[in-house]
Structures are given as structure tokens and as C-alpha cells.
N, C-alpha and C positions, 0 to 999 in steps of 0.2 A: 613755868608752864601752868597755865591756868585754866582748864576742864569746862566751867560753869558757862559756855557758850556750847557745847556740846557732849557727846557722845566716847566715853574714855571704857577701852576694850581691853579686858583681862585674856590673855595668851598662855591658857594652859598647857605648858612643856615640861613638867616636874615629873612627868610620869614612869615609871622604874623598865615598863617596857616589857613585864616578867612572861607572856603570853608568845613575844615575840623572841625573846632568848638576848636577843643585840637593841641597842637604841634606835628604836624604828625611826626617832626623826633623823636620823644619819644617813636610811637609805636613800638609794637614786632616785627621781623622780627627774625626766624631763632631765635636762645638763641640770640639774639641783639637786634639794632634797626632798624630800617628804614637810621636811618641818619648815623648812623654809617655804613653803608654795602659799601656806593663808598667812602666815607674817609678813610676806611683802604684798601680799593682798590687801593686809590691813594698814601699812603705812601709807597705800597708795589709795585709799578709800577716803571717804567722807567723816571717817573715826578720825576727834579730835588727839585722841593721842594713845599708844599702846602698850600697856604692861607684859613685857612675857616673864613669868612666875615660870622659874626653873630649880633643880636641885643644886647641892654644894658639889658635886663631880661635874659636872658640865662646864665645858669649856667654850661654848654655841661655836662649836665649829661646824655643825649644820646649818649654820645662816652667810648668804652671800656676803663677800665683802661689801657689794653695792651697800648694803643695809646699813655700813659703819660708814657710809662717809654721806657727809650734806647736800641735797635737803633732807631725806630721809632718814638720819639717825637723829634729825631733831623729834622726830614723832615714836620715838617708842625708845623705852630702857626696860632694862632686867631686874629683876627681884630674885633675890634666892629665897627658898621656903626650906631652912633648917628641919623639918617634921614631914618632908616630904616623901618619907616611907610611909607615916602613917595613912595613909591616904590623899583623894584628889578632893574632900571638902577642906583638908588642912591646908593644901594649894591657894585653892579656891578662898580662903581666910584672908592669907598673906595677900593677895589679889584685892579684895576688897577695902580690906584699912588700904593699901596704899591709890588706889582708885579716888577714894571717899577723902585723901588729904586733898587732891585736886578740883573738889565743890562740883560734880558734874550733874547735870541733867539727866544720864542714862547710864550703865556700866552693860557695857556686852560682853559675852562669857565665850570667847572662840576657843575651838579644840584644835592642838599642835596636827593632828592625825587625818582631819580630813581634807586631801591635797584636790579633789573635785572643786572644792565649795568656788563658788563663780563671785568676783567681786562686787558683782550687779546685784549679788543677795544682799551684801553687806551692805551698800549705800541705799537699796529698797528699803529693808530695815529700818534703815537712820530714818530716812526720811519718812514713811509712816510712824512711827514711836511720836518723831517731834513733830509730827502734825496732829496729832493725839495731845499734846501736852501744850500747844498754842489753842485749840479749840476747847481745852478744859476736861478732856476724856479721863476720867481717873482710873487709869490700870497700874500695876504692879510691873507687869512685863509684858514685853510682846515677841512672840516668838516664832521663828520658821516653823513649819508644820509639811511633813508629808504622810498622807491617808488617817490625818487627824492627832497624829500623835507627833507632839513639840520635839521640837530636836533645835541641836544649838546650830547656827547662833541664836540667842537668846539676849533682847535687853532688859534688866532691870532696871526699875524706877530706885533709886537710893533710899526712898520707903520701903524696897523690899528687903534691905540690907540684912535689918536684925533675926529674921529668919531663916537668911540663908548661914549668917553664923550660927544659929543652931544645927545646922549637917556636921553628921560626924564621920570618922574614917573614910569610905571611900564611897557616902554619899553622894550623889548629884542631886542638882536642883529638881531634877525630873522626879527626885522623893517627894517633893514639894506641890507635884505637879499632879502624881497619885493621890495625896491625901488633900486635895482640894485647898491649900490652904491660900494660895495669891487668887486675884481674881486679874486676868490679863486677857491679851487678844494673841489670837495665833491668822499667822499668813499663809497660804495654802501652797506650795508648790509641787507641781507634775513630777516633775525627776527625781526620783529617790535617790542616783547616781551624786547628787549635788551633795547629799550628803553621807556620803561610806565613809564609815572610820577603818583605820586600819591596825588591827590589834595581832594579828599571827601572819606567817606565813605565808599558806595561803591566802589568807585576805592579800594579802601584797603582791602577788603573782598573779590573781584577780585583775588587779590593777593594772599592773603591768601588760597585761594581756588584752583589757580592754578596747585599747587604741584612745584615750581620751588626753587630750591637751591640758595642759596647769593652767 
């Protein structure tokens, strides 16, 4: 499998979940799960191919079997991230060396947790980034945005690699993004719904309650 025609998306699942008490990606969502609603978003997107960076207890019994059989387990495998208590930029490491052996034009950074995100985000994305990058637009990243402030998904240019291996413990790129260090483009979207994470409880009864479709 070979990246450098497109766009290859990190799948942050490594998360210990401690806000939520249980593995939030396990819960229901829709006849699914939580963690499965953007992973089969993203094998079934214009992302050339998908890493999901998990811990050494996970056994992805929150991903549909659809996901294990062909065409779609040819577009995305599993990484374990041994340090994956230390935080989600140690994730986020693991994710990128293996991203970066596959020679890509973008790395997108999607989160296990937000089961809204609409796949029309994810292929808008693709496609503004790589028309940026055939017109010659030199950014760092480009990333979703609701009321001005970046939120993932997010792609980086593999120029912005070595920076982000500098985040420590349970940095985000969005450190990155306060201390002005990339210079990128952000996309604007209306819905803030597109992008909720779900980190407790009631965030998840939120959810559940809202009436909204995967």
C-alpha cells in the first residue's frame, strides 16, 4: 500500500476512556458503536488509507465485522501504541512514523469519539488540502473550524511532522495551534453538532437524546 497519491488518516482509539469510567468506543450508537461510526466513515471516504492507533488491551470488538472483510479491510489496519497511557500526543507519535512509511501527501488526524462527523466533511477536506497543494499553496495544515476555532479533522502537510513529534503526554495539535507555530487554512462549518466528542456520560445521553443519525 502506497500513500503518495493521497491523503492517509490517523484513527485516534488508544484512548483509556478514564472521564467515561467504561471504553466509550464500545458504546451503542445507532445498531453500532461510537467508535466504529468515523472508522467506517473513513474507509468509505476519499482517505487513501487509515491507521487506527489503539492500546495493547483492545481487542476492536467495537468495529463492525463489515470492516474485516474486503473491499474495506484493504483500506485501514491497526497499530498498537505500547505508551498509550502516557498520553494521546504518544498515540498521535505511533500514528505518524507509521503514516509517514507510506510517502503521503497529507496525514489526517480523526478522533475515535466523534460519532456526528458527517463523511462529506472528510472528502471536503481531501479535496480542498489537494487543491491547495496542485496550485502550489504552501500550508502546514488545513483544518475544520467551527466559530473560528480548528477542530479535527485536521490534515497535516508531512512538513508539519517534526513538530508535532515534539507534543508531549496528552498534548494536541491544537497546542500547536495556540502557540502559532504552523501556518495553515481552516474551513468554516455551521454545525457545531458535526463535531461533539464524547468524553463522559452525560455527554453520551446528550447524544443519545438528540435524535441525530451516524
Amino acid at each position: 500500500m502506497n500513500g503518495n497519491d493521497g491523503v492517509i488518516a490517523i484513527y485516534l482509539a488508544a484512548g483509556l476512556s478514564r472521564r467515561m469510567g467504561m471504553n466509550k468506543l464500545e458504546l451503542p450508537w445507532g445498531e453500532k458503536t461510537i467508535g466504529n461510526s468515523v472508522l467506517e466513515k473513513a474507509v468509505r471516504s476519499d482517505l487513501t488509507y487509515t491507521i487506527v492507533v489503539t492500546r495493547r488491551s483492545d481487542r476492536l470488538g467495537w468495529i463492525d465485522g463489515a470492516l474485516f472483510q474486503p473491499p474495506l479491510r484493504e483500506k485501514w489496519k491497526s497499530v498498537v501504541c505500547p505508551e498509550a497511557e502516557k498520553g494521546q500526543a504518544h498515540s498521535l507519535h505511533w500514528g505518524l512514523h507509521a503514516a509517514m512509511e507510506m510517502g503521503p501527501k497529507g496525514i489526517m488526524v480523526l478522533l475515535a469519539d466523534q460519532p456526528l462527523l458527517p463523511l462529506r466533511t472528510i472528502n471536503q477536506l481531501i479535496f480542498q488540502y489537494l487543491e491547495c497543494r496542485r496550485e502550489n499553496i504552501n500550508i502546514l495544515f488545513l483544518a475544520a473550524s467551527f466559530q473560528g476555532i480548528p477542530r479535527p479533522p485536521i490534515i497535516f502537510s508531512p512538513q508539519a511532522v517534526p513538530e508535532l513529534l515534539k507534543l508531549e503526554g496528552d498534548e494536541g495539535a491544537r497546542q500547536l495551534f495556540k502557540q502559532a507555530k504552523l501556518n495553515g487554512k481552516l474551513v468554516d462549518y455551521e454545525n457545531g453538532w458535526d463535531f461533539y466528542d464524547v468524553d463522559t456520560k452525560e455527554e453520551y445521553e446528550i447524544l443519545k437524546g438528540g435524535g441525530h443519525e451516524w
